[in-house]
N, C-alpha and C positions, 0 to 999 in steps of 0.2 A: 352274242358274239358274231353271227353272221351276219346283223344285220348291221353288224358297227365296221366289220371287215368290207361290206359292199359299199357301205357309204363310203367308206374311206380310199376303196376303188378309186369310186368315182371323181371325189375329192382330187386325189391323186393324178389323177389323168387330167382333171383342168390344171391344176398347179404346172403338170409337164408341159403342157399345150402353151401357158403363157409363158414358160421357162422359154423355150425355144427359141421364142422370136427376141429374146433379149439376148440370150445366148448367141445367136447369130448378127446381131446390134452389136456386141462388145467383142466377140471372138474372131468378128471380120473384120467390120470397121474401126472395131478401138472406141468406139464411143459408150461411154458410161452412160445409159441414158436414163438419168432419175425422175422425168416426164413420163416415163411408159405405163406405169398407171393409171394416168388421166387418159392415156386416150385409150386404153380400153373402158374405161371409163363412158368415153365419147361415146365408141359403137354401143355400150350398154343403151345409153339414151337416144342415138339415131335408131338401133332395134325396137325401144319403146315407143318413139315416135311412130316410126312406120307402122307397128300394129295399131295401135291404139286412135291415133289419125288415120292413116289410111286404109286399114283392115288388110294390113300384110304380113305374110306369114312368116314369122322370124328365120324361117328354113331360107325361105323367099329373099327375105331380104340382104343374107349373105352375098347375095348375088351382087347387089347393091354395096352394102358397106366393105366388105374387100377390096374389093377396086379403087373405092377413092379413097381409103385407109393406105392403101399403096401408093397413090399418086402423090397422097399429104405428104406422105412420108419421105416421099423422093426427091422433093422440092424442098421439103426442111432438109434435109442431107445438102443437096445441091444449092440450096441460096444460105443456110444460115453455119451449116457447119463444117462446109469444103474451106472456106476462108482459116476456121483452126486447123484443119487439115492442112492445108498449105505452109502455115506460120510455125506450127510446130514441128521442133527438130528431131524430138524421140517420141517412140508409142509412148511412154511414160509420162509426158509433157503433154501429149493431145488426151489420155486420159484424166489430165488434170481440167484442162479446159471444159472439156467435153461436161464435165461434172458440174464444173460454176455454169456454165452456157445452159444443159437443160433446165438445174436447179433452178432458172430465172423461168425457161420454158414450160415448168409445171405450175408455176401460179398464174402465168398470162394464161394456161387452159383451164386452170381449174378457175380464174376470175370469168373466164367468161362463160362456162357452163354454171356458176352459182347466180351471173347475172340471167340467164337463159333460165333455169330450171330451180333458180333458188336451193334451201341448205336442207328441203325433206328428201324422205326416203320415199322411194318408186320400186314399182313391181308389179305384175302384169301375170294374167293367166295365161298360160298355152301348156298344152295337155297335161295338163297336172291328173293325169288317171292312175289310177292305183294299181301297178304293176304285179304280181307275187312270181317271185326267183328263189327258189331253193326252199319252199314255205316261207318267206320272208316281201315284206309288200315294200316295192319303192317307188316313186314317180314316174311314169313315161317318160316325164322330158331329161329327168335328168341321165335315163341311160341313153337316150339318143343324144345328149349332150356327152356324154363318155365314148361313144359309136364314134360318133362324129373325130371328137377330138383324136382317135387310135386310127381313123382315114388318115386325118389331115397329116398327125406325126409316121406315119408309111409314109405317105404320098412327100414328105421335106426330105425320110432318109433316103429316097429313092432317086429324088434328086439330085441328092448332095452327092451320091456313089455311083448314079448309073446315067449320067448327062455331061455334058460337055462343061455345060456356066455352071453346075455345080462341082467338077471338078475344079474347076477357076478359082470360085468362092475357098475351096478346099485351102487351094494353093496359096490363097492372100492370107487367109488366117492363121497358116503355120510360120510363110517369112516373106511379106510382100516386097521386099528387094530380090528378092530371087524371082517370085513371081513378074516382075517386069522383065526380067533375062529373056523369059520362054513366052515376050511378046503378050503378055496377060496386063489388060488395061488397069489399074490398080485402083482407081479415082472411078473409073466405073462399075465395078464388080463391088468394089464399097458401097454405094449409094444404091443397086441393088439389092444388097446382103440387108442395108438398113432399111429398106423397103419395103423387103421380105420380111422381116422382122415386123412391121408395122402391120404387116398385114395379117400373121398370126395373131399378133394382139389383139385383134378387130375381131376376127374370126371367134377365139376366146370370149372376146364383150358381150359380143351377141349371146352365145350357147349358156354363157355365165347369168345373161340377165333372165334367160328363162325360166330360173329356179330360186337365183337368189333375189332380197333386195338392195338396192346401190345409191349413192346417192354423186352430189358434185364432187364432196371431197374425199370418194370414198378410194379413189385411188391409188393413195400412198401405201395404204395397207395392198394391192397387190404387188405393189414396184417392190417392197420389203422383203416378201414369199418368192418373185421372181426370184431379187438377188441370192436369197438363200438357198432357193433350187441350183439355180450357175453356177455358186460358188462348192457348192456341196457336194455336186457332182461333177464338176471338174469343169472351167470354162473350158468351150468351143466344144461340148462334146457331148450330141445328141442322146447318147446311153445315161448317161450319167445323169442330165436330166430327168431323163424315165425315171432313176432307179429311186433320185431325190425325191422328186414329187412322188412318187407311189409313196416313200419313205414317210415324206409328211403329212399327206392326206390320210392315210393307214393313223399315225401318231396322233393326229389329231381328232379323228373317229373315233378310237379305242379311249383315249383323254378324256373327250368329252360325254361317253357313253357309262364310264366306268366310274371314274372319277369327278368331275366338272369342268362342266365347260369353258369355266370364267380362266380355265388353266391352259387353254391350248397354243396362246402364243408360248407362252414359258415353255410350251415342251419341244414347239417349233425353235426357240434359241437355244435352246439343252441340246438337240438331236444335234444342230450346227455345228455347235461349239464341241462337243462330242466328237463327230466325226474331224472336226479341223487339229482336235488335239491328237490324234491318229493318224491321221492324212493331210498335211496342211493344205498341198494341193486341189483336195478333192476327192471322191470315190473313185474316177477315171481318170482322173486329172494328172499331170508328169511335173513334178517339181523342175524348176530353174536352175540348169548350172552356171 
């Protein structure tokens, strides 16, 4: 039990980690973005690269792939989908587009990462040492990949609550008409927010490939876990993420520990659907009047 309850920590805490940056992609910008698998995805395999060519240390090369995980990101916002922005008359409308527009953008990435790296699976040593917590033995990397991930989600809610452009962002994702009243760029704080977002994803890719194995197409199974985290815990809302992903990760540790593993998606759509027949909204989430 303890050791199905830590894995599932841990679990947990990446689910939230890649929740976020979607969560911040569709609760600022409005964009559905069904791509955001593959390019965590992507970092998974620029972190492979860099160690494994270059002898660099996946900690290391965060340094690296964040940055122009952010820059890609900002420049797909800015060239490919400020133009739906513009043309669409309601959120509800640019949510529609947003959906066919990535849906196109997840197979041009995942076409050219299977042209790059073909259709096997990868995976790569870094300190895989045998940890013991609580008389219970887990991996090094994957608690520094849990470390890491409860930095990085402090380090967005302190942003969003205790800075000026996360105040901003705040204020676009509750009613970006209002938000231009009080002088707040709208068209910038978007492409930002979807920036930031890309850049959790990447962050995630990396810390995720340390443990797991991943492959080109291995994508869509996180964009899947993302939307279920957002939706589950209530879009735009940093807590709720936490409470999802801990929710899943936890469900699917204990599933696969107790029961089998061939089961964990089914109890990841059970918990969903569960919670949605209770909350349509969400865990934190505010129903629509």
């Amino acid at each position: 039990m303890t050791n199905a309850v830590l894995t599932g920590l841990v679990l947990g805490g990446m689910y939230a980690l890649i929740a976020m940056g979607l969560t911040l992609q569709y609760g600022v910008a409005r964009i559905m973005n069904l791509s955001y698998g593959e390019f965590l995805i992507g970092a998974a395999f620029a972190s492979y690269w860099l160690f494994t060519g270059w002898a660099l240390n996946p900690l290391a090369g965060l340094a690296f792939v964040i940055p122009v995980s952010f820059g890609i990101s900002y420049l797909l916002y800015r060239v490919l989908l400020t133009p739906l922005v513009r043309r669409a008359r309601t959120r509800d409308a640019l949510e529609v587009d947003s959906i066919l527009a990535t849906f196109g953008m997840m197979f041009i990435v995942q076409g050219i990462m299977l042209t790059m790296f073909g259709g096997a699976y990868f995976s790569y040593s870094f300190l895989a040492v045998p940890v013991t917590i609580v008389g219970e033995v887990l991996a090094l990397n994957r608690l520094i990949a849990f470390g890491l991930a409860v930095v990085v989600g402090l380090a967005l809610y302190l942003t969003l609550t205790r800075t000026r452009i996360g105040t901003s962002i705040r204020a676009v994702a509750v009613d970006p008409i209002a938000a231009q009243l009080v002088a707040i760029d709208v068209t910038r704080t978007s492409a930002l927010a979807f920036a930031l977002g890309g850049a959790l994803v990447a962050s995630a890719g990396v810390l995720i490939s340390m443990f797991l194995t991943f492959s080109a197409t291995s994508g869509v199974v996180f964009t899947m876990k993302a939307l279920i985290v957002v939706v589950m815990g209530g879009v735009g809302n940093l807590l709720g993420c936490l409470v999802a992903g801990l929710a899943l990760g936890l469900s699917e540790a204990l599933v696969a520990t107790f029961i089998d593993p061939g089961l964990t998606l089914a109890v990841n759509f059970a918990l969903f659907l569960g919670v949605l027949l209770v909350k349509p909204a969400g865990i934190f989430g505010r129903a629509q009047r």
